[in-house]
TIVEXFI-269134 format. One record per residue (C-alpha): residue in three letters; residue number from 1; x, y, z. Coordinates in pm, 1 decimal. Layout:
<recs>
{rec Ala NUM {X Y Z}}
...
</recs>
This chain:
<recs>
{rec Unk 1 {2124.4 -305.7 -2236.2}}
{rec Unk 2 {2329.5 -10.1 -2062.0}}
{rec Unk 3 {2162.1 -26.3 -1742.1}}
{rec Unk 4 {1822.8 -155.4 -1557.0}}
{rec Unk 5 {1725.3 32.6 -1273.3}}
{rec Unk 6 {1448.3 -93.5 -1071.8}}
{rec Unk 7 {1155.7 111.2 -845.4}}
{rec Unk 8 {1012.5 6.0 -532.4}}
{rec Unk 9 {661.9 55.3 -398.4}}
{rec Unk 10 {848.5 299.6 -113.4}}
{rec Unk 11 {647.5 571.2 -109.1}}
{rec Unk 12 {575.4 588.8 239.5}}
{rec Unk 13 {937.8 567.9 337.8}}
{rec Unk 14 {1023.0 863.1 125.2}}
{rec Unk 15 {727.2 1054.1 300.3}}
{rec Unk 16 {844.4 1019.8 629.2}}
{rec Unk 17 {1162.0 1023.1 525.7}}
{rec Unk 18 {1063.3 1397.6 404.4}}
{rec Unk 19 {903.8 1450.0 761.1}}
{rec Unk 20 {1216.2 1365.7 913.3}}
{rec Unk 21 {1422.5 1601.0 701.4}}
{rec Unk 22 {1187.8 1922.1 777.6}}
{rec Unk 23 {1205.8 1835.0 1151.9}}
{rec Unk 24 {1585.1 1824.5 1089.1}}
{rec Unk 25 {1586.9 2141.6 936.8}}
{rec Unk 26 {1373.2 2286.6 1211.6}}
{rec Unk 27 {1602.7 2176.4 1455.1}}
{rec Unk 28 {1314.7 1990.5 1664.6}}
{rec Unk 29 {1509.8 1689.6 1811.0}}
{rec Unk 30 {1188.8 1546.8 1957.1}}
{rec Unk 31 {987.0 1513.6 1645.8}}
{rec Unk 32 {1349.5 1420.3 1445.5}}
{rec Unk 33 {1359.6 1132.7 1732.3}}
{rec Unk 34 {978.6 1051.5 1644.4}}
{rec Unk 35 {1006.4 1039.2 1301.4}}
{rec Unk 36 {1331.8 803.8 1364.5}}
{rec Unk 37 {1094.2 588.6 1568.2}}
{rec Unk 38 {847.9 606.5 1289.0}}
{rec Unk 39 {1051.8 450.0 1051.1}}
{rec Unk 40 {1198.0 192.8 1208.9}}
{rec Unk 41 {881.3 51.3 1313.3}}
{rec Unk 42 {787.7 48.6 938.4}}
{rec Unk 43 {1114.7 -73.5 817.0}}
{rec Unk 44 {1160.5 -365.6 1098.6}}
{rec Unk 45 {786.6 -511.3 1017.1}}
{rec Unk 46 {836.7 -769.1 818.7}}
{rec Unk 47 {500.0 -727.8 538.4}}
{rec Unk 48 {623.7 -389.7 519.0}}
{rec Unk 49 {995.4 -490.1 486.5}}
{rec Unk 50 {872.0 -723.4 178.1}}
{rec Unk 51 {692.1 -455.8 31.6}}
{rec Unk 52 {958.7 -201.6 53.2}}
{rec Unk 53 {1200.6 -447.6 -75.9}}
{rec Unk 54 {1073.0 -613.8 -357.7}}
{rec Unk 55 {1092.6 -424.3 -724.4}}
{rec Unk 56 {780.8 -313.8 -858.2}}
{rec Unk 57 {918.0 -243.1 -1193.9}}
{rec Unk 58 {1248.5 -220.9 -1347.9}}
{rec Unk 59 {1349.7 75.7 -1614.6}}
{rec Unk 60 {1588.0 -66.2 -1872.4}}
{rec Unk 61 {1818.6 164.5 -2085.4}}
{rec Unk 62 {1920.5 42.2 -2413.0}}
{rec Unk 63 {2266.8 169.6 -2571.6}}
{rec Unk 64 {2078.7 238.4 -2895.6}}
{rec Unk 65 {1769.8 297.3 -3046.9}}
{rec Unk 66 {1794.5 -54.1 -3252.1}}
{rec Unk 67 {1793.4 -211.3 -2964.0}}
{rec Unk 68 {1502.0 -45.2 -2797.1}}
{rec Unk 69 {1323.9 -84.9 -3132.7}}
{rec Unk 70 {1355.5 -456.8 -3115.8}}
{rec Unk 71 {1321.4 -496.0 -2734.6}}
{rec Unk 72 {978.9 -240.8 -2745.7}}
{rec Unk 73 {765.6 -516.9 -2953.9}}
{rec Unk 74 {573.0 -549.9 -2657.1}}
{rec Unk 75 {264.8 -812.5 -2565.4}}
{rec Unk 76 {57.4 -487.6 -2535.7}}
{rec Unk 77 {171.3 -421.5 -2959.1}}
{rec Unk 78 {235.3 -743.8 -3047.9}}
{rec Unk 79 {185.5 -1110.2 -2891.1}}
{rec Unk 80 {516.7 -1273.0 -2911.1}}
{rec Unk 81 {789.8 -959.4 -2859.9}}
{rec Unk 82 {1169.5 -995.8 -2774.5}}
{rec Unk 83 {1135.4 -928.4 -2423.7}}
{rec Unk 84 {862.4 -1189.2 -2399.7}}
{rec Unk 85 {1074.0 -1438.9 -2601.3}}
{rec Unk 86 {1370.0 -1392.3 -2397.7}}
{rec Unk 87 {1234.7 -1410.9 -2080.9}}
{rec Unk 88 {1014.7 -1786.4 -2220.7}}
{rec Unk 89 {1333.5 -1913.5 -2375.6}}
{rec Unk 90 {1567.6 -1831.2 -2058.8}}
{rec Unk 91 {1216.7 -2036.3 -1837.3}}
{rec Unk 92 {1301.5 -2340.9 -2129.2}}
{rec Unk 93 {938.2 -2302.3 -2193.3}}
{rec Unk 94 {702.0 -2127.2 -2510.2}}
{rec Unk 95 {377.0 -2073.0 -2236.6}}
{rec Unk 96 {324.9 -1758.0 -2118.1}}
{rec Unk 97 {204.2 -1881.7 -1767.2}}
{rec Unk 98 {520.1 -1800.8 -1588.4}}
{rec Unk 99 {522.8 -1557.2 -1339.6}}
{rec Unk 100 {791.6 -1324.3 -1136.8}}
{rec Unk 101 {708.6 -1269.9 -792.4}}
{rec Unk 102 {404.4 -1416.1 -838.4}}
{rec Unk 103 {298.6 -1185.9 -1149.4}}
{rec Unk 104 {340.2 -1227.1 -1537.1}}
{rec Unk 105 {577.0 -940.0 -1624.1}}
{rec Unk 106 {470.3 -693.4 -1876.5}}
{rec Unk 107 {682.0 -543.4 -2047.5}}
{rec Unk 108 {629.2 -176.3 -2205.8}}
{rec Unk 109 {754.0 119.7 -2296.6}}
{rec Unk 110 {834.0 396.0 -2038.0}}
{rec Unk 111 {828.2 743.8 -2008.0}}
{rec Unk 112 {1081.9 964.5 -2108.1}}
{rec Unk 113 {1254.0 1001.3 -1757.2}}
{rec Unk 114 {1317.1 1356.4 -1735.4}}
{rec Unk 115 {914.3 1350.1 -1770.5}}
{rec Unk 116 {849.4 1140.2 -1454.7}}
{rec Unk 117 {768.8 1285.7 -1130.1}}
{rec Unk 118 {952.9 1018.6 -934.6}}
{rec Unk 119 {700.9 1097.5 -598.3}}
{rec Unk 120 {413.5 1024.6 -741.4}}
{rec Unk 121 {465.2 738.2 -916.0}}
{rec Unk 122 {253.3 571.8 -649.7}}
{rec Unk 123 {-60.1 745.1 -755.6}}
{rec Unk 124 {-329.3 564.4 -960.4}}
{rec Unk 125 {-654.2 471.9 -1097.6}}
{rec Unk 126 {-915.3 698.8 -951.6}}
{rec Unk 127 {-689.6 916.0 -721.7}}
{rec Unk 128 {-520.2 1035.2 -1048.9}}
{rec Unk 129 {-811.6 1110.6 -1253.4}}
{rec Unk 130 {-962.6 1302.7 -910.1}}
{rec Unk 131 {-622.8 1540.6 -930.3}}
{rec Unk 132 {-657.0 1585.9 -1287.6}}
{rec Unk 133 {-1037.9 1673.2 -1243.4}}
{rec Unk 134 {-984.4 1918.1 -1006.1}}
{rec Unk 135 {-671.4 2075.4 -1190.4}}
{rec Unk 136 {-895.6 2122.2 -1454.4}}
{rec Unk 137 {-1138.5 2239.0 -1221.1}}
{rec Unk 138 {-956.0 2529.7 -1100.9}}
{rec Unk 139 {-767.1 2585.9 -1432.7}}
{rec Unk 140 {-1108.2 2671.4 -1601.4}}
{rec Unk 141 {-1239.2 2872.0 -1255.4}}
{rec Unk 142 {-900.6 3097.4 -1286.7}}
{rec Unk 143 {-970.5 3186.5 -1642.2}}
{rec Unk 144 {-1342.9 3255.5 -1587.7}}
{rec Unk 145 {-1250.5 3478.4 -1310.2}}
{rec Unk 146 {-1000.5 3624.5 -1603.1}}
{rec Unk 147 {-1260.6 3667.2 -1821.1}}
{rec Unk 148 {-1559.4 3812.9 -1609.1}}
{rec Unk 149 {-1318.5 4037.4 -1448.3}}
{rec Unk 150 {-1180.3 4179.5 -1822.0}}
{rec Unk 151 {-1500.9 4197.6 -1915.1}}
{rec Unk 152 {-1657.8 4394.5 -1637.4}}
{rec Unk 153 {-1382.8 4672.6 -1638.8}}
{rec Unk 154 {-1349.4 4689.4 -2022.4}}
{rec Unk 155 {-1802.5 4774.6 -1955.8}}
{rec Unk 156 {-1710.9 4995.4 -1719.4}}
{rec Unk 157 {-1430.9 5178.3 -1940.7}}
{rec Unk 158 {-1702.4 5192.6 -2231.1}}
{rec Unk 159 {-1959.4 5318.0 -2001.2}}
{rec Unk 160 {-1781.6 5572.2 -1901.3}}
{rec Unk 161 {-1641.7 5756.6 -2266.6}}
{rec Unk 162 {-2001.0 5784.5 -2316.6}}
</recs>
């Protein structure tokens, strides 16, 4: 492995972190000072402290494509992969009942990274699939529009040669 990097369910930081930048940038000291306020209430309660602290996933690079080949035989292609060996045999046990942070890791393959929108990797289940709806939504509304509109003026140019 050349490197693991690992992503925290921080979302919210970032966001206000965001807020505090445009008030920054605005030069408004009293919402900069709210913002600042903001935060460190979030940061300094503890549940949120363990949330904002503890990896949600980790993104492992692999020097070559061998050993991303090997490493990819995942639970989700096949039952007993490397990953999921390695991580039994370092737990001296062959069950799969052991858990990280109280979960059993998964392992699969992610992404190409330059294809990730890092803020919103927080989005989900039926929040995504509502975006993507009305994306699609509006793409097809913008090329009707397109479409009656061309059609209406190319009528209007024909009605009129005759």
């Amino acid at each position: 492995m050349a490197n693991i990097a690992f992503a925290y369910e921080n979302y919210e930081v970032i966001n206000k972190l965001k807020e505090r930048g445009a008030a920054i940038t605005a030069l408004d000291k009293t919402l900069m000072e709210e913002k600042d306020k903001e935060l460190v209430e979030m940061i300094t309660n503890e549940d949120n402290f363990k949330r904002y602290s503890v990896p949600v996933c980790a993104f492992v690079t692999f020097e070559s494509d061998n050993a991303y080949n090997i490493a990819i035989e995942t639970p989700a292609f096949k039952p007993r992969s490397y990953l999921t060996k390695a991580y039994q045999d370092c737990r001296g046990s062959n069950n799969t009942d052991h858990k990280v942070l109280g979960e059993r890791p998964v392992f699969i393959a992610a992404t190409e990274p330059t294809n990730i929108i890092w803020e919103h990797r927080h989005i989900k289940g039926w929040s995504l699939y509502r975006r993507v709806l009305i994306g699609f939504i509006v793409i097809i509304l913008m090329l009707s529009l397109t479409f009656t509109g061309i059609f209406v003026c190319k009528k209007d140019q024909l009605n009129n040669m005759a």
